[in-house]
C-alpha positions in Angstrom: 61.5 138.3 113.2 59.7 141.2 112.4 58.0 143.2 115.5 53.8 142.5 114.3 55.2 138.6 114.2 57.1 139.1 117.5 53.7 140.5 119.1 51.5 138.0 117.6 54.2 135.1 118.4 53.9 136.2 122.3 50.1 136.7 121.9 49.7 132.8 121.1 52.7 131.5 123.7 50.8 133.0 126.3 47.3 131.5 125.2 49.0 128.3 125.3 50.8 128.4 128.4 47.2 129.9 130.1 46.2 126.5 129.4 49.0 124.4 130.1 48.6 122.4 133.2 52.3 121.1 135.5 53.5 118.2 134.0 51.7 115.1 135.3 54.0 112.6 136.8 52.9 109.3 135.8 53.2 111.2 132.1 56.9 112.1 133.1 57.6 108.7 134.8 56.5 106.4 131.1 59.1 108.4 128.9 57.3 106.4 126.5 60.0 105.9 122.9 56.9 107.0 121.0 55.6 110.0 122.0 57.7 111.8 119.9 55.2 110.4 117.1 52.3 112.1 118.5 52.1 114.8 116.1 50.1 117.9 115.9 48.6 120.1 113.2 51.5 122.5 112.2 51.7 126.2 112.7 53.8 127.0 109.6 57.0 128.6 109.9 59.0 129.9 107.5 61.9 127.4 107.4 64.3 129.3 104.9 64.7 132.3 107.4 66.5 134.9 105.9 70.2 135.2 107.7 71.3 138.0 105.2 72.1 141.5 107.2 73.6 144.7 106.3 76.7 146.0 107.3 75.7 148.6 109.8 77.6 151.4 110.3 80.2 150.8 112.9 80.5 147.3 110.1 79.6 145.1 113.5 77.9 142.4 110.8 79.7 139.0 113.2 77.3 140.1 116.6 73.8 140.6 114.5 74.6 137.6 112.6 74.9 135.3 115.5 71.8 136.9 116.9 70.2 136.3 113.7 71.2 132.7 113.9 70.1 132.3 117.5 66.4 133.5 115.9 67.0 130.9 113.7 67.0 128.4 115.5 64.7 129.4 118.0 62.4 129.6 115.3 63.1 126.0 114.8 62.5 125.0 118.1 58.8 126.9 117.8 58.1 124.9 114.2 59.4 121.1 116.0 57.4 121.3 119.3 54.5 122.8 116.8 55.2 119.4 114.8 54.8 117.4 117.7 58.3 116.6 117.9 59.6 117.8 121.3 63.2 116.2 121.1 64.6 118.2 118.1 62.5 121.1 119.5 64.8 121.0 122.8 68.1 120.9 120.5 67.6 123.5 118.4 66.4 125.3 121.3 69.6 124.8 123.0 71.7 125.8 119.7 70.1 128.9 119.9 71.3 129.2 123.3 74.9 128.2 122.5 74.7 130.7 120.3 74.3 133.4 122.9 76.4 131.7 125.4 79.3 132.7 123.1 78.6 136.4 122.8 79.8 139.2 125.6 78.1 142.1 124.4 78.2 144.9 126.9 75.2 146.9 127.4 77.2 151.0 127.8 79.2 149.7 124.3 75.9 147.9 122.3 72.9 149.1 124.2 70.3 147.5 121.0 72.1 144.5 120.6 72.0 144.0 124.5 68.4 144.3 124.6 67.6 142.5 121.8 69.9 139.6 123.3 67.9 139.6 126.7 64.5 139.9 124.9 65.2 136.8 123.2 66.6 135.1 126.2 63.3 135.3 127.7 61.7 134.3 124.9 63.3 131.0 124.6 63.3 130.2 128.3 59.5 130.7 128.2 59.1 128.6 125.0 62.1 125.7 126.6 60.1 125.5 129.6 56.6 125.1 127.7 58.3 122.2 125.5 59.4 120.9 128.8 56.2 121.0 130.9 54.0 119.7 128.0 56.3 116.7 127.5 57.5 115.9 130.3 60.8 114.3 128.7 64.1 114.5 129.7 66.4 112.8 127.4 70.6 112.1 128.5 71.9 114.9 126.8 69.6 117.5 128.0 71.6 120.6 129.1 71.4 121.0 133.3 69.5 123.7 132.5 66.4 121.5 131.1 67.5 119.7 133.9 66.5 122.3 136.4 64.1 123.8 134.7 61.9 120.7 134.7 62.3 120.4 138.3 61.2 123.8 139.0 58.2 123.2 137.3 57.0 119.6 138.8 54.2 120.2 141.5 53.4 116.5 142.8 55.8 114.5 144.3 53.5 112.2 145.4 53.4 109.9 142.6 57.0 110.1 141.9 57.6 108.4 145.7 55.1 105.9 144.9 56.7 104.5 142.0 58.6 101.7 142.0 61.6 103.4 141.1 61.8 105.3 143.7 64.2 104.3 146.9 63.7 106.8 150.4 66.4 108.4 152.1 68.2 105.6 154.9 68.6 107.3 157.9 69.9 104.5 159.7 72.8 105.0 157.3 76.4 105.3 158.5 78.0 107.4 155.3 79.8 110.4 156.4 79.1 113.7 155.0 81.3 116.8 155.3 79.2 119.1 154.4 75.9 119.1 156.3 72.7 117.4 154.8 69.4 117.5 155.9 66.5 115.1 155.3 63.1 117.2 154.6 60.6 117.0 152.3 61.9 119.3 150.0 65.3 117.1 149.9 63.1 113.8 149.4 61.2 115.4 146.6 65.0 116.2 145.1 65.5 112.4 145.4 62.5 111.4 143.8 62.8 113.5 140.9 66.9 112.5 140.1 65.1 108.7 140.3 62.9 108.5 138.3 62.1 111.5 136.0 65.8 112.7 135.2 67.3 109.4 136.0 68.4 109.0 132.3 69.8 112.8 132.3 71.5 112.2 135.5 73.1 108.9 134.8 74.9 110.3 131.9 75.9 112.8 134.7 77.3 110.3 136.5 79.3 108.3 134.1 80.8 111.4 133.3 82.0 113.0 136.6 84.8 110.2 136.9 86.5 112.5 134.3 87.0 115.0 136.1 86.7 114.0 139.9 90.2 113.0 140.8 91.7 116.5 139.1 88.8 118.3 141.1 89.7 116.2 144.1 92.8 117.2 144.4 92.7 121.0 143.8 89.5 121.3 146.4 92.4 119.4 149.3 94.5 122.3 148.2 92.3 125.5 148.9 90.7 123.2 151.9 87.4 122.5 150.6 85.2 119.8 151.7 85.4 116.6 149.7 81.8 116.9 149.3 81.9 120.0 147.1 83.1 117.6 144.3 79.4 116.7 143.6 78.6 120.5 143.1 79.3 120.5 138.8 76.3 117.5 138.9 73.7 120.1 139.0 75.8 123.2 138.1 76.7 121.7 134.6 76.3 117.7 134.6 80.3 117.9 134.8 80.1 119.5 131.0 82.9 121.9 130.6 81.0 123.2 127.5 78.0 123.4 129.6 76.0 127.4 129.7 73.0 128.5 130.6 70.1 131.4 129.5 72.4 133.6 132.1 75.3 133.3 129.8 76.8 131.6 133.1 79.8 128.8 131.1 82.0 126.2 131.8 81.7 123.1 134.5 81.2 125.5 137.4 78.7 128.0 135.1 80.4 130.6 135.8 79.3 134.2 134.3 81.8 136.5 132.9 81.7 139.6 135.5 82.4 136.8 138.5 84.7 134.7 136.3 87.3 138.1 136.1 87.0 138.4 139.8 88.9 135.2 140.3 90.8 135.0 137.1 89.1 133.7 134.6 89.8 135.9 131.5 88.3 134.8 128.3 88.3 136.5 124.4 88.2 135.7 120.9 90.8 133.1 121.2 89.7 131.1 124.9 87.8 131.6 127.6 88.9 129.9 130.7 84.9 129.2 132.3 85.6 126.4 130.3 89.4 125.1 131.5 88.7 122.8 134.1 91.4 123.3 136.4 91.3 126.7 136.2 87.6 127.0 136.5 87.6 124.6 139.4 90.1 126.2 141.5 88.1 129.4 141.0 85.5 128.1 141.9 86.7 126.6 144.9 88.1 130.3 146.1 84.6 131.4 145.6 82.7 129.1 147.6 85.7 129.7 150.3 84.8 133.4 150.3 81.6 132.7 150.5 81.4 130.5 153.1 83.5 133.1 155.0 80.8 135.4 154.3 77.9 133.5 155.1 78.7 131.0 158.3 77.2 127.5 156.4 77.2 126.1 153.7 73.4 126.0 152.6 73.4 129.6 152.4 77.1 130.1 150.6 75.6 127.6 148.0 72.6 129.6 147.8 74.7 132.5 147.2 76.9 130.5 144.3 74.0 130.2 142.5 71.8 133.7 143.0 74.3 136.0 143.6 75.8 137.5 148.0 74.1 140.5 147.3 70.3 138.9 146.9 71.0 136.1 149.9 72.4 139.1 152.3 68.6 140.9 151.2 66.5 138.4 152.0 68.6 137.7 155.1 68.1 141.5 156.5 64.2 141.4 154.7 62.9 137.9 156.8 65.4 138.2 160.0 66.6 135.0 159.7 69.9 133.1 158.5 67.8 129.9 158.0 68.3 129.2 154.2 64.9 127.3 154.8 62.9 129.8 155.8 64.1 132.6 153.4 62.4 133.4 150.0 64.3 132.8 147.9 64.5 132.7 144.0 62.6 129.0 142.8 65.3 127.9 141.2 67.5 128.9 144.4 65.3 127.5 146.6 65.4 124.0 144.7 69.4 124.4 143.7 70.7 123.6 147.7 68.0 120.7 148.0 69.1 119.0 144.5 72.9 119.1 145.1 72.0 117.5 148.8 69.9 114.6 146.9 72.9 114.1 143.7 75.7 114.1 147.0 73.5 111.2 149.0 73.2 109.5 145.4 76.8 109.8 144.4 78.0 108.5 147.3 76.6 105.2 147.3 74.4 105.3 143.7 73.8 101.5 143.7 71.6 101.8 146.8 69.3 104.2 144.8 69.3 102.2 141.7 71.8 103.9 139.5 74.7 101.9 138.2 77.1 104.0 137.0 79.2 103.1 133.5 82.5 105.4 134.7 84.2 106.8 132.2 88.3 106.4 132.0 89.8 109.6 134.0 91.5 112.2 132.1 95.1 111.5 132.1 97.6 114.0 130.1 100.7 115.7 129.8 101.6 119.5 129.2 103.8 121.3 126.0 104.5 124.2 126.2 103.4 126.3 123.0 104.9 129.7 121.8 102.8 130.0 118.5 99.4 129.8 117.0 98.8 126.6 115.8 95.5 124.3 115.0 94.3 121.7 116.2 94.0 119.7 113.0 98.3 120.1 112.2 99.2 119.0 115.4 96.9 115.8 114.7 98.5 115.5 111.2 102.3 115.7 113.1 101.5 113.7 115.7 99.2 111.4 115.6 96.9 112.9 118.2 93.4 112.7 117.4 91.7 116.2 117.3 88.9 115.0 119.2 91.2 114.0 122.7 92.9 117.5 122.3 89.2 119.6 122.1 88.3 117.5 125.6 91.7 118.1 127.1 91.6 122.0 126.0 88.0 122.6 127.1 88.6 126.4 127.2 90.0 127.0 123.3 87.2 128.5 121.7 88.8 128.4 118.0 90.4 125.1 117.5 94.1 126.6 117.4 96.1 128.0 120.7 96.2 131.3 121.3 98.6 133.8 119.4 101.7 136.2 120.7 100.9 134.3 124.1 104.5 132.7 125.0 104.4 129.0 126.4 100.8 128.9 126.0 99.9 125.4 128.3 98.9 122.9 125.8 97.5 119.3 127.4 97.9 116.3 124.9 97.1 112.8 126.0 100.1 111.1 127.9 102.5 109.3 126.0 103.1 112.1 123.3 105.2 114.1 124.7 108.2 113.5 122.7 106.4 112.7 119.5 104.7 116.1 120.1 108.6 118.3 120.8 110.3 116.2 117.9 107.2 117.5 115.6 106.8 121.2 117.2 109.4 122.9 114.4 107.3 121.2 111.5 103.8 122.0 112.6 102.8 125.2 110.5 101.9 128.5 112.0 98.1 129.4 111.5 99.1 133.1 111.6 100.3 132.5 108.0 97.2 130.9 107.1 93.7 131.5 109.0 95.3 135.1 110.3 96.7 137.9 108.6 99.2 140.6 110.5 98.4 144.2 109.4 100.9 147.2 110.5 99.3 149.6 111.8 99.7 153.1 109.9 99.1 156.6 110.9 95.4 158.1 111.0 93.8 153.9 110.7 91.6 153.2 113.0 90.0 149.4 113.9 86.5 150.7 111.7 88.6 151.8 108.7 90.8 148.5 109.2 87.7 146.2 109.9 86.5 147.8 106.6 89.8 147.2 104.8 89.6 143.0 105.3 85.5 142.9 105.1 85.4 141.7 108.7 83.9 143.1 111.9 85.4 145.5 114.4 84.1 143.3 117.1 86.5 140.1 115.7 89.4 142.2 115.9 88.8 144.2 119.3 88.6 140.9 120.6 90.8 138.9 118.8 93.5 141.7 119.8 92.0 141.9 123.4 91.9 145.7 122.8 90.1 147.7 125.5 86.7 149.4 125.4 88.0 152.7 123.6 89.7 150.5 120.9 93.2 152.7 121.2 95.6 151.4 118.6 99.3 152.6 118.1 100.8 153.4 114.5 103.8 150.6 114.1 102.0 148.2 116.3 100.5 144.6 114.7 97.6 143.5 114.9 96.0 140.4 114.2 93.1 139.8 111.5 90.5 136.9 111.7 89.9 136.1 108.0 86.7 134.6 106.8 88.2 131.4 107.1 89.6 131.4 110.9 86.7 133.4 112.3 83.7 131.9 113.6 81.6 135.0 113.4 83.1 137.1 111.2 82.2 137.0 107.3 82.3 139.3 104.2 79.3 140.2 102.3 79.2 137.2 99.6 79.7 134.3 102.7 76.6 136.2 104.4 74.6 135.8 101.4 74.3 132.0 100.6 75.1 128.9 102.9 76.1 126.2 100.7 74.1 123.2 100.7 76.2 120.3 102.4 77.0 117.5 100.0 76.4 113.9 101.7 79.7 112.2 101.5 80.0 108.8 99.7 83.3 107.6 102.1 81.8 107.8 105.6 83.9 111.4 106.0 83.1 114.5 105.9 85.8 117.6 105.6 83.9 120.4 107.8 83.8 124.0 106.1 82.9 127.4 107.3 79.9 127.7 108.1 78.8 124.4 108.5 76.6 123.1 111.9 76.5 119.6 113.4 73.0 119.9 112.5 73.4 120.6 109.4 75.8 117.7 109.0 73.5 115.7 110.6 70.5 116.5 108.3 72.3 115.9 105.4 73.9 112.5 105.9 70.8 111.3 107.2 71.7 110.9 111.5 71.0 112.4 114.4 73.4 114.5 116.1 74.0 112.7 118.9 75.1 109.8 117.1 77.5 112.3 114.5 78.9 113.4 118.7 79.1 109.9 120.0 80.8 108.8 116.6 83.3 111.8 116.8 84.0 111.4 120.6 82.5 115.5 121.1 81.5 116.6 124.0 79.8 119.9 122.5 78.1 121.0 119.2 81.6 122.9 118.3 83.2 122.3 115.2 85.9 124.0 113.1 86.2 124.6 109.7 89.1 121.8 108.0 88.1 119.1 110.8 87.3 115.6 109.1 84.3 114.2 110.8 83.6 110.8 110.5 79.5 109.6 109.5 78.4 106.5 111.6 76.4 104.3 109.2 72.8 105.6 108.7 71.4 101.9 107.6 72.1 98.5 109.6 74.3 95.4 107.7 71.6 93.5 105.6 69.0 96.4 104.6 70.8 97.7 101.7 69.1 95.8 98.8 67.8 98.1 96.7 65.0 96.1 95.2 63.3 95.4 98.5 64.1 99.2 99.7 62.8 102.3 98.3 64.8 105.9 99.7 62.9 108.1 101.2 63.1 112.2 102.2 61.4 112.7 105.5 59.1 115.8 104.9 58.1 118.5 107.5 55.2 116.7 109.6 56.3 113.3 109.2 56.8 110.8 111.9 58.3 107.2 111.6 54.7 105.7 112.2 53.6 107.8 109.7 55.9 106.6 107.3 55.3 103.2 108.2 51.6 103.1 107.9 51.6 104.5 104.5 54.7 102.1 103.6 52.7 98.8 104.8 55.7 98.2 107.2 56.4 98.8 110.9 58.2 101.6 112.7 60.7 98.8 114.1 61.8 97.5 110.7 62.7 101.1 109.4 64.6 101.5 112.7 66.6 98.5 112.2 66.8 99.1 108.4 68.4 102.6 109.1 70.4 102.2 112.3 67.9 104.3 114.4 68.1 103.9 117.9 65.2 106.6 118.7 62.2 107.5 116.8 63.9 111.2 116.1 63.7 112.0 112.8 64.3 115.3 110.9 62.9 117.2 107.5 65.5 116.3 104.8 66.7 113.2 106.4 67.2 110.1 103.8 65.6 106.8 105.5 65.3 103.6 103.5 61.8 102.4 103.7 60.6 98.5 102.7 59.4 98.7 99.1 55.6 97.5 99.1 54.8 94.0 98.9 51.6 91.5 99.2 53.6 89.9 101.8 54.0 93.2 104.1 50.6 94.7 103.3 47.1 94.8 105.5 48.1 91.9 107.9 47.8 93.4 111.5 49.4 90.2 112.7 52.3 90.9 110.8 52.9 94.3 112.6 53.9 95.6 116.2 51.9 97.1 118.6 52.2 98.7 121.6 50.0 98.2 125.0 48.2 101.5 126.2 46.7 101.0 129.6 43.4 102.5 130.0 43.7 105.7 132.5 40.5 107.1 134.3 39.4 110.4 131.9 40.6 108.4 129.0 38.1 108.8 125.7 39.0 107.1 122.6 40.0 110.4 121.1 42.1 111.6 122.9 44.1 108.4 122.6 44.0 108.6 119.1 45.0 112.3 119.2 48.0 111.4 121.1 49.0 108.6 119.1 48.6 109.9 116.0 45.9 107.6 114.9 42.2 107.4 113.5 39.3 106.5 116.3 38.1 104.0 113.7 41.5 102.3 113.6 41.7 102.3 117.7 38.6 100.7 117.4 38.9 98.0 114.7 42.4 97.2 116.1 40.3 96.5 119.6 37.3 95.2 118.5 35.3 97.7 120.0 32.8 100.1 118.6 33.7 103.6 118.1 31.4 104.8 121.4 32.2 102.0 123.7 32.9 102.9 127.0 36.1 102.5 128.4 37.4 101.0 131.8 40.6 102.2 133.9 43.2 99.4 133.9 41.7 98.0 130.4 44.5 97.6 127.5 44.3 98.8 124.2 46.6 97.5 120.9 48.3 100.4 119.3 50.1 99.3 115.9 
């Protein structure tokens, strides 16, 4: 993005946000399935961005290509909520993010790439948390840090406690807490808001702590933790051990990198142990335990865990007080200690307050021992093992193969495949003979001259060797070299160029190359990318080149006759009740005829659309409608604005005229 665009970019983001009211709750509590249709007059972006860079001159092309990609995306994010499609807007904007999450640049070794990596930090938090506050929408896999976000940003609670949804705080209750909690309104408006607004967000939350709980148990009774403390990764990550956040913080317990080293947690090109849940946890737990040492009480060694000792001990000296309540706080600090009280009196006893939790099975696994590199895709073709239950039992392997020259690496596989797994261990190929290449070191090379040698960056190779800062190498040593096709980041000048266009399978699979994105995956067969995760069993958006995927059915049994279904490439702007009206049909019958289950759709997606007959043309009858209950302020246009319809429709529909007054409480047929 060139620096005028940048300028006039921000110029517009803050004229919008000047006039960009808190999110109304009764808009936040409807989560209506169509809003997403409500689209607007597009800003045009480009959408063929230019990802091509040149080599600069310490050849570090793998950092300012991700960065690039991160624009990308962001871009993306700008063009969907400009589209009036706030769903896809909060993915993309979160790819970018994941982006970042896996870079560690440090600012003494890459001062421009460090800046240019916070600048556009803050520029997609500001954008995020406009997409959030104008549509008020949290969907199930929103990361926690929509999650909190949103939060921050909600002003009245009042409505929220009014609805029906929402269930008060017993205090007559006999449940035993061990760590304290207090009842205030700042707590209550934490309950009313995991109710009703981010119910559907924090019930996927739920359903997926039972993973983990009973290995998080058990380590916090070893460092003597309270049992409570296990409902900490609801808020910090929504138990996702892939989870980050704008602060590069990673893993279950979001921790960043300077605090993860502290208690162990090393990570490089190969892993990075934020992510390992046991190893995370029991870090985690050490921390908390120093901090509570530090502090005296656990609302302010929370606070801490999430701002940082250094700011808590500050405001502590500034305000003269050790009352977390009564300090100022950071926002999001200030609402962190209330939320995890509100999720802890929820998990408890989450059928009281309405949630009913759909638990899934616990992890249960065994451990190999591994003393070479080797991927995740040849263990699956030895054993039997499904690459998709070894990438959620190894969390923390950033590359899809284990790590090289480390001697009896811990490997988890699922129980039962232990001896299938040691009878196969001789067979299973090395990737260092494949993906990797070992270069001897020679007198007067150095890693720029080597990087140069394979067409890869320095950066893959520092890391991937876990040099240090001054990048000292030995003559005689080894060293190990990412090639294009084992590296995520790195890439010679002709893969930089030109992404292939992904070809659609025919067979329902899909061998993944370098390169490729789930969303790109998911664009071209036609689905969304939640359903290409929930069909592959991923719990992230990370892929590795060589996986198979498999592609859930894009069209439901009965809707493939071609002479009564025309195909049909969605085009920028579209929405399904766009397509509909112009198709004579409805939006439910293309949703049935293609499998949807939302009304997301993307530019490039194939949909099969009911070819035009008298029988489905001009009969209103015929069609579904939504009720729209008449809200006081309400004019007919705005309706139609947000709707995506003509006033003259929303009138003939009604029988009214085009200037008839309207009534609070009054319905209104929306086809």
């Amino acid at each position: 993005m060139r620096k005028s665009d940048l300028i006039l970019f921000s110029i517009l983001m803050l004229l919008l946000i000047s006039v960009c009211s808190h999110p109304d709750p009764d808009r936040l509590m409807k989560h209506n399935a169509d809003r997403s249709d409500a689209g607007k007059t597009a800003v045009k972006v480009e959408e063929n961005l230019d990802l091509d860079i040149d080599r600069n001159g310490n050849g570090d092309i793998d950092i300012n290509e991700a960065i690039n990609k991160a624009e990308y995306f962001y871009a993306r994010g700008v063009q969907y909520f400009q589209l009036g499609i706030p769903d896809s807007a909060q993915e993309v904007y979160e790819q970018a993010l994941l982006v970042l999450s896996e870079l560690d640049v440090d600012p003494n070794d890459r001062p421009e790439q460090a800046a240019r990596i916070e600048i556009l930090l803050n520029e997609i938090e500001q954008d995020y948390r406009l997409s959030l506050m104008s549509t008020g929408v949290l969907y199930s896999e929103s990361s926690v840090m929509a999650f909190r976000e949103l939060f921050d940003d909600l002003k009245n609670f009042k409505k929220l406690k009014e609805s029906d949804a929402f269930r008060a705080f017993d205090k007559s209750d006999t449940i035993i807490y061990d760590i304290p909690i207090v009842m205030n309104e700042r707590v209550e408006n934490s309950l009313a808001y995991l109710q009703t607004v981010a119910r559907e967000a924090f019930s996927t939350y739920l359903d997926r702590s039972s993973r983990y709980m009973p290995i998080v148990e058990k380590i916090l009774k070893e460092e003597e933790l309270p049992d409570d403390i296990i409902y900490l990764p609801l808020v910090e990550s929504g138990y996702n051990p892939h989870a980050y956040s704008r602060a590069r913080a990673v893993g279950m317990w979001q921790f960043i990198s300077s605090t993860g080293r502290i208690y162990g947690l090393n990570h490089n090109w190969w892993y990075d142990e934020r992510r390992d849940f046991e190893k995370s946890t029991r870090a985690a737990a050490r921390h908390l335990r120093d901090l509570l040492k530090q502090f005296g009480s656990w609302e302010l060694a929370l606070a801490a865990y999430n701002t940082g000792a250094g700011r808590v001990s500050r405001e502590i000296r500034k305000k003269k007080t050790r009352d977390f309540w009564k300090l100022r706080l950071p926002r999001e600090t200030r609402n962190y200690v209330p939320l995890f009280m509100a999720a802890t009196i929820i998990a408890k006893q989450p059928e009281k307050y309405g949630f009913y939790p759909k638990y899934e099975p616990r992890l249960e696994f065994e451990v190999v021992d591994v003393s070479k590199c080797i991927s995740f895709n040849n263990i699956s073709s030895k054993t039997g093992i499904s690459v998709a239950d070894l990438e959620l039992l190894n969390p923390e392997l950033r590359r899809g193969v284990t790590p090289p020259n480390i001697k009896n690496y811990k490997l988890r596989i699922p129980n039962g495949y232990q001896s299938k797994f040691l009878a196969a261990y001789d067979d299973i190929p090395s990737e260092q003979n494949t993906n990797w290449v070992r270069h001897k070191i020679r007198r007067g090379e150095t890693v720029s001259t080597i990087a140069r040698k394979y067409g890869v960056s320095q950066a893959s190779i520092v890391q991937a060797n876990s040099l240090g800062r001054k990048k000292r190498i030995y003559a005689g040593k080894t060293l190990m070299i990412p090639t294009v096709n084992g590296s995520q980041y790195s890439s010679s000048s002709k893969t930089a160029k030109a992404k292939k266009k992904i070809v659609p399978s025919d067979d329902g699979k899909y061998r993944v190359k370098y390169g490729d994105t789930l969303w790109d995956i998911a664009v071209a067969h036609g689905v969304s990318v939640s359903r290409l995760k929930r069909a592959n069993r991923l719990s992230s958006n990370k892929i590795y080149a060589g996986r198979i995927l498999t592609i859930p059915g894009n069209r439901a049994e009965g809707y493939n006759d071609s002479s009564r279904y025309n195909k049909y490439t969605v085009k920028r702007g579209d929405t399904l009740w766009k397509i509909a009206s112009r198709n004579g049909t409805t939006v439910s019958v293309i949703k049935r005829a293609n499998g949807l289950t939302s009304n997301k759709i993307y530019p490039g997606m194939s949909l099969m659309v009911p070819a035009r007959t008298s029988s489905n043309t001009g009969n209103l009858a015929d069609k579904d409608f939504i009720i729209y209950t008449i809200k006081k302020g309400d004019s007919l246009w705005e309706i139609a604005k947000a709707f995506n319809v003509t006033i003259d429709d929303l009138a003939r529909w009604n029988n009214i005229g085009r200037n008839s007054r309207l009534y609070p409480g009054n319905k209104l047929k929306i086809y």
